[in-house]
N, C-alpha and C positions, 0 to 999 in steps of 0.2 A: 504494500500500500504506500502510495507516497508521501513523502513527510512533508509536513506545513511549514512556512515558515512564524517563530515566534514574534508577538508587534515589538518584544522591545529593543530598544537603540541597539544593546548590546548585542543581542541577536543578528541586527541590521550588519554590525561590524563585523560579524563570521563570516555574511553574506558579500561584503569586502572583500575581504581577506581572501577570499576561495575564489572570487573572479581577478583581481590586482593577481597572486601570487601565481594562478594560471596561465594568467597573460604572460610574469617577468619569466617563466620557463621559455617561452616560446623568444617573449622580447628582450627587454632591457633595462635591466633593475635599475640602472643609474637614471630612469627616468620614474622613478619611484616619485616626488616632490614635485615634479614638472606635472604627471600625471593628476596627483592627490589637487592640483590646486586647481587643474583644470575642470575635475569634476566636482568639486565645491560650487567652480562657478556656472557649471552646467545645474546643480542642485539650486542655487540663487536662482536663476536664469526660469528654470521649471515652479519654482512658489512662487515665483512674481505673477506667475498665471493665476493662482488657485484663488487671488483673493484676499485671502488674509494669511497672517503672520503667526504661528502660536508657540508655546514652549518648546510643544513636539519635534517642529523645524529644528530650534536651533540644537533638541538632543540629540538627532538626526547627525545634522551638523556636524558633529564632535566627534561623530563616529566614522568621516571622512579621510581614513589615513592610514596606507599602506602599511605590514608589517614592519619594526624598524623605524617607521618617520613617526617624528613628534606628533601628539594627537590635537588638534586644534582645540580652542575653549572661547567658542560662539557666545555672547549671553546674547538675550532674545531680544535688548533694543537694539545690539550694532549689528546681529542678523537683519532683521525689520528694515534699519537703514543701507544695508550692505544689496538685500531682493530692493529697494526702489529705485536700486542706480542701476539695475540692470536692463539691456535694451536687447540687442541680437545676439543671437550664436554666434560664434565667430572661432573655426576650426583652430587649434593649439598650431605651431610652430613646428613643434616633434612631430603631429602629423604629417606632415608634407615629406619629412625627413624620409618615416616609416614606408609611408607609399611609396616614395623614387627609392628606396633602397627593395623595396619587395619589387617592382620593376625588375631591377637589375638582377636581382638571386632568383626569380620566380617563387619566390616565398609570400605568404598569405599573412602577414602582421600586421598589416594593417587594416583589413578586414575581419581578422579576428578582435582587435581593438573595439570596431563599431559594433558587435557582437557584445561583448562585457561591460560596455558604453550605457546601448540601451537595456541592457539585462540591469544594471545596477539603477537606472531612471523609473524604470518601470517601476521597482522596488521602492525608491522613493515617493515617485506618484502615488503610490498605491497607500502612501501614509498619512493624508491630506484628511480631513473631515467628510469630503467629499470629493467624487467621481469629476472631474474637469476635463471639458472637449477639447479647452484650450493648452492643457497639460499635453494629453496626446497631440496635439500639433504639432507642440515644440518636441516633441520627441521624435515626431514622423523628419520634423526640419532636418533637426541634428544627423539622423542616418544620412539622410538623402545629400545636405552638402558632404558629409564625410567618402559616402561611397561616390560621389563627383567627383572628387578628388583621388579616388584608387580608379576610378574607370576615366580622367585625365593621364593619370600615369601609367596605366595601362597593367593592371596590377592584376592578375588574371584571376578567375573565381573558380571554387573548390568546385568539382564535380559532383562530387556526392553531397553539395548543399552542407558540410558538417566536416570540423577536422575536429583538431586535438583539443581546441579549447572550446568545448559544449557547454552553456552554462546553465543551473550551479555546479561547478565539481566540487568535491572535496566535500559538499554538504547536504547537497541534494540532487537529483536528476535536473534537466535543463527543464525551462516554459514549455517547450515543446514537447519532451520526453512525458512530461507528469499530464499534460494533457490533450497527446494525441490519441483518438480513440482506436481500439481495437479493428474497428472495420473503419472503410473510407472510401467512396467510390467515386466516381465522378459521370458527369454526363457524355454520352457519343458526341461526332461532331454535328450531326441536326437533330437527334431525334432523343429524348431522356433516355437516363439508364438503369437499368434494372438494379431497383433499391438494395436488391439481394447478392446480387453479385459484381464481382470485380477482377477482372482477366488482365487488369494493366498494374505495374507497380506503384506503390503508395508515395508519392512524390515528399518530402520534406517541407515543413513551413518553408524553408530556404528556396527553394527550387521554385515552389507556387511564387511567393515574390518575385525574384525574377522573370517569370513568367508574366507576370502583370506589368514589370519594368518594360518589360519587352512589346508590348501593345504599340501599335502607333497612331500617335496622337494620345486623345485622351486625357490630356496632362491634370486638370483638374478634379476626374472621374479618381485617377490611378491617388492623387494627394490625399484626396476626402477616404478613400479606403483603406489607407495607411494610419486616418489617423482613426478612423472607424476600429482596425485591429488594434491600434494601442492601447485605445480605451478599453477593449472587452480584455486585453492582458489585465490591466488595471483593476477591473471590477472584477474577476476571477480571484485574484489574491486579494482583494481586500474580502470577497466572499472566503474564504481560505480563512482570513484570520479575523472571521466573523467583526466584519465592520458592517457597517452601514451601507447598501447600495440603494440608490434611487432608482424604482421601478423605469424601464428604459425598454420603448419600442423598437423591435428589433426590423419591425419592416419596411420594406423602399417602395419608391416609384421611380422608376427608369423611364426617360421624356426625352423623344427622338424620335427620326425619321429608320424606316428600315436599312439595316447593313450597317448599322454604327458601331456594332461591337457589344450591345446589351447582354445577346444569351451569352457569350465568351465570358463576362466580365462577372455575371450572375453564376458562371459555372465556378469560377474562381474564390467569391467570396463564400460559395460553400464550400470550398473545401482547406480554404483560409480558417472558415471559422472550426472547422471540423480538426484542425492541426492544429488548433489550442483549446480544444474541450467545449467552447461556448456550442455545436453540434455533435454530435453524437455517431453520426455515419456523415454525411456532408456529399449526400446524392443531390444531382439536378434532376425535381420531376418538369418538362416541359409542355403544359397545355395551351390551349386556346378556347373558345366558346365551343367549342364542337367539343370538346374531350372533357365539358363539366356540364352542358346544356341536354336533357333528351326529350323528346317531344311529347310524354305523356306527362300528367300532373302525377305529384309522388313519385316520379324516377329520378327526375334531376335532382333532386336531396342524398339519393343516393350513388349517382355515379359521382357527385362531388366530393362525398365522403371515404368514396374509394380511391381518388386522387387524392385525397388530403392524407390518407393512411399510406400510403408509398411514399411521403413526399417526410413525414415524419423524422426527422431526425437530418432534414437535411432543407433544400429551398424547394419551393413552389414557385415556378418561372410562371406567370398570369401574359400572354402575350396578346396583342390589344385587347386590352380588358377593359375598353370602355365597350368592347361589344356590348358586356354583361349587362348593362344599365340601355343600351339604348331600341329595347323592343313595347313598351310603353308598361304601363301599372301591370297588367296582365303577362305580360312575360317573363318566361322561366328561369329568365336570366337573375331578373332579383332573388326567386329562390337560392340561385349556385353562391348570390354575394351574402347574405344570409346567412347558408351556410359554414362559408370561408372565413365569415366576422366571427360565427362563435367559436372554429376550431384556429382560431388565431390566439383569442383568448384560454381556449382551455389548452392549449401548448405550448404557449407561449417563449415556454422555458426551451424548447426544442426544434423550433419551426419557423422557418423564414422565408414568409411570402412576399416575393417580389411583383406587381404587378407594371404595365411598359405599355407603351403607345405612343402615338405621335400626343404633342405637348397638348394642341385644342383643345378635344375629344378627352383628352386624358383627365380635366381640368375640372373639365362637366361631370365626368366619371366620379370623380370624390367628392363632388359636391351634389352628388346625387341620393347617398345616406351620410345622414352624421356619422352615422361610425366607422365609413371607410375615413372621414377626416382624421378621427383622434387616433386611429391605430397606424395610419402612414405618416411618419413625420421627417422622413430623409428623403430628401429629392436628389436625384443625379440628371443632370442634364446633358445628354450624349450630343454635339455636335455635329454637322456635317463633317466630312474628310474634305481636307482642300485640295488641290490639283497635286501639289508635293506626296502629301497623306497617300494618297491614291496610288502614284505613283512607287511608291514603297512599300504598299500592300502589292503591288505585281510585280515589282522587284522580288520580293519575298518569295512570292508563287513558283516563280523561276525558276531562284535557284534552288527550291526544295525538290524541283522535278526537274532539277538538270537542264537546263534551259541558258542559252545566253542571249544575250539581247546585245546585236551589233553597234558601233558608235551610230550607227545612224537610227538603228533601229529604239535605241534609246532615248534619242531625240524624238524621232515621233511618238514614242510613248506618252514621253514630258510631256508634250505640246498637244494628244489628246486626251488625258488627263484633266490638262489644266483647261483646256478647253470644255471638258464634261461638264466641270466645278461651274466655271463661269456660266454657263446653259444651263442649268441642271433647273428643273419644276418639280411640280408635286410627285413627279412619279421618280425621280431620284433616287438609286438602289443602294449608293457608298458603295459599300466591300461587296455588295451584291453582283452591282456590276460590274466590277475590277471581277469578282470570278468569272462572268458572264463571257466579259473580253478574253479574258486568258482563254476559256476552254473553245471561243473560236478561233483564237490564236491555236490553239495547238491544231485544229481542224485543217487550217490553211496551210501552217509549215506541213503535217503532215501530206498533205495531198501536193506538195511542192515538191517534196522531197520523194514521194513514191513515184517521180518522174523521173529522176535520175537514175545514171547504171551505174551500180554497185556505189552508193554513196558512202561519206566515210564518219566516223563518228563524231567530227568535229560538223560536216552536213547534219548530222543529226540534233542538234544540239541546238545550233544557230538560229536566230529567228532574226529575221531581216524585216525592215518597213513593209515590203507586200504583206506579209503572215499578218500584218494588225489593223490592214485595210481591208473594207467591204468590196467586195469584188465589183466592179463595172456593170449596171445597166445593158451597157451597148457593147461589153469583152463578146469574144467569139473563139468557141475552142478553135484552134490550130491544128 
């Protein structure tokens, strides 16, 4: 069974001590003091969110200090004045060192650094009176400029998502260890998957991150859900050491055109949350009005309960759900939301429905029962892709299937792309049509290339400007 951690300071210091003395194996004891002050001002930097100021802080405080370094002695008015002079993060010195030196050796020190970083933040956050969205920001900051700074230097990432310093050692298993579940599945790439089983390997918190890093675009979606996971780290351990957590709606609405990257982004934070216990298995169920709607009175209660019973322990992808609301007082749709509002409520603890549509529709949709209002209270708003975006979702395509695209043929890509972006109406697909065009692109090189004799692998491979053009009106075979 895994062990909790105890609230007090002194406790906090084991918790020190086990990620610092981790880390100086790997790094650089003589940066013991460099370190220690760094994260005091990282601890200042993190309470100037919360609010207020209390003893706790500065007992906290005092428990900031590497094996061997003098132990500091905060009192709680020049902590108090020490959090209101603080303003941004601002990466340490040694870092920059640590990164160009892992550069050079191919050694991982400096991302095991932002690993024990936010492992010891979380810790503190999680000591506050209360749960702060603003805490997790600055937490979400601090990774993000720190791992800019290894992926500037070019500081290459562990493959199996985990090396030598998992944290806690030395005291307890790591966040992730204590609360990955047993089972964990993920959704196919169109269709949901089966709540029971799982044929692919169990990815690592690490790996799903990167995986979300990796998205294109999105940059606002990818921040809000970084800091979405720090907080539910947060309220996990202050549940752990039975604090205080504020009842907190776990469900979204995703508000966007099709092809933006929703179900991808939906499949992720299930299995995000399922890598730190807040889910339980961290399946994507994916419906529509047809897969909860059926045409007899008294059926639709029950096929919706049979999608909410698979969906259990993981997300309910709702995709346009303003279907549900828009067949008038008599339609069976309000049944499915009915429904869906009580098994929201009575699972609260284990279940996260996502509901997604274009922004209008979607708008009217919530505002059509009080209760879809008070139980959605995260909005994610997916963007178009712009002509670049685009472009590097068929960049991607490419080279996953071995494709090259010639200097010229890349040029026309670029330019219809950005041509689509700028044209683009209501019926605008994003990544929809970036597949659309690829897989007539492969239509056309292929049928180009099945001209030739005995072509060579590098023909194979190539795709030149004709492959991405509509063939001629007035062409005449030859």
């Amino acid at each position: 069974m895994p062990t909790t951690w105890n609230r007090s300071p002194e406790e906090f210091h084991k918790i020190y001590i086990a990620n610092t003395d981790a880390f100086y194996r790997i790094g650089n004891k003589a940066l013991a003091k460099e370190l220690d002050e760094f994260v005091s001002h990282c601890a200042l930097s993190l309470w100037s969110k919360s609010g207020s100021i209390t003893q706790r802080h500065a007992d906290m405080a005092n428990q900031i200090f590497s094996r061997n370094q003098p132990q500091p002695h905060w009192l709680l008015w020049n902590l108090t004045h020490a959090v209101c002079e603080q303003d941004i993060f601002l990466p340490p010195a040694f870092f920059w060192n640590l990164a160009e030196s892992d550069s050079k050796r191919g050694s991982q020190t400096s991302r095991t650094f932002i690993r024990m970083l936010t492992n010891i933040l979380l810790y503190l956050a999680a000591t506050d009176d209360d749960v702060s969205y603003a805490e997790a920001e600055f937490i979400t900051e601090c990774t993000d400029k720190l791992s800019a700074i290894c992926d500037a230097a070019g500081v290459m990432k562990s493959r199996d998502g985990l090396n030598a310093m998992d944290f806690v050692t030395n005291v307890e298993p790591s966040f992730t260890e204590k609360h990955s579940p047993a089972v964990q599945t993920s959704g196919g790439e169109e269709k949901a998957a089966d709540s029971g089983k799982n044929d692919e390997p169990q990815l690592s918190f690490e790996e799903l991150m990167e995986q979300l890093n990796s998205l294109v675009g999105l940059e606002d979606v990818k921040k809000d859900i970084k800091n979405l996971v720090n907080l539910m780290k947060v309220r996990k351990l202050r549940q752990e050491n039975e604090l205080p957590v504020p009842p907190m709606s776990l469900h979204m609405v995703f508000l966007g055109n099709p092809g933006t990257g929703k179900t991808t982004v939906a499949r992720l934070i299930s299995s995000l949350y399922a890598s730190i216990g807040v889910l339980s298995k961290g399946q994507l169920i994916e419906v529509d009005r047809s897969g909860l709607v059926a045409g007899y009175v008294g059926q639709t209660a029950l096929k919706t309960q049979d999608v909410i019973k698979s969906a259990i322990g993981g997300v309910l992808f709702i995709d346009e759900a303003y279907s549900l609301s828009s067949g008038g007082e008599n339609d069976f749709g309000r049944e499915a939301i009915e429904t869906i509002l009580k098994a929201m409520e009575d699972n609260r603890d284990d279940l996260v429905v996502i509901v997604a549509g274009y922004t209008g529709p979607m708008e009217k949709f919530l505002s059509s029962n009080p209760g879809l209002q008070s139980r959605f209270n995260k909005y994610f708003n997916f963007p178009d892709y712009k002509g670049g975006e685009l472009m590097e979702i068929f960049r991607m395509r490419c080279q996953k299937n071995s494709y090259e695209l010639t200097e010229e043929a890349e040029k026309a890509a670029a330019d219809m792309f950005n041509e689509l972006y700028e044209n683009r109406d209501e019926n605008f697909g994003n990544g929809r049509d970036v597949r659309n065009i690829f897989e007539d692109m492969i239509v056309r090189q292929s049928n180009r290339v099945a001209l030739m004799d005995k072509p060579s692998k590098e023909d194979l491979i190539a795709v030149l400007p004709e492959d991405l053009e509509e063939p001629s009106e007035n062409s005449t075979e030859e």
